[in-house]
C-alpha positions, 0 to 999 in steps of 0.5 A: 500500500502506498504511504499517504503524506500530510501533503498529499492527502490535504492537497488542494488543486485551486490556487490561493485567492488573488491578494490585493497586492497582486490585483494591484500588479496586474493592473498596473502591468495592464496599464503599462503594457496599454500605454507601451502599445500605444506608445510604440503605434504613435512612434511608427505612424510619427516615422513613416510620415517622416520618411514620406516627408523625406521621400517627397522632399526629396523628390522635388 
């Protein structure tokens, strides 16, 4: 027969409640992530007007 441990008899397979502290964490990497994507969509439409600025300028 096999040995029952404490572990393995009282083991629970759900995960401990979410504590206000780790709420605060993922909001906040949400938050980051957010302003990030934002952040990098802005840079990539500010560099393709500069290079059609810089194709056109110096087309003429």
């Amino acid at each position: 027969m096999a040995k029952l441990l404490k572990s393995t008899v009282f083991s629970s397979d759900t995960s401990p409640k979410e504590t206000s502290l780790d709420k605060t964490t993922r909001i906040m990497r949400r938050i980051t992530q957010d302003e990030a994507e934002v952040r990098h969509q802005k840079t990539a439409r500010l560099r393709k007007a500069r290079f059609e600025s810089e194709a056109n300028s110096s087309d003429s």
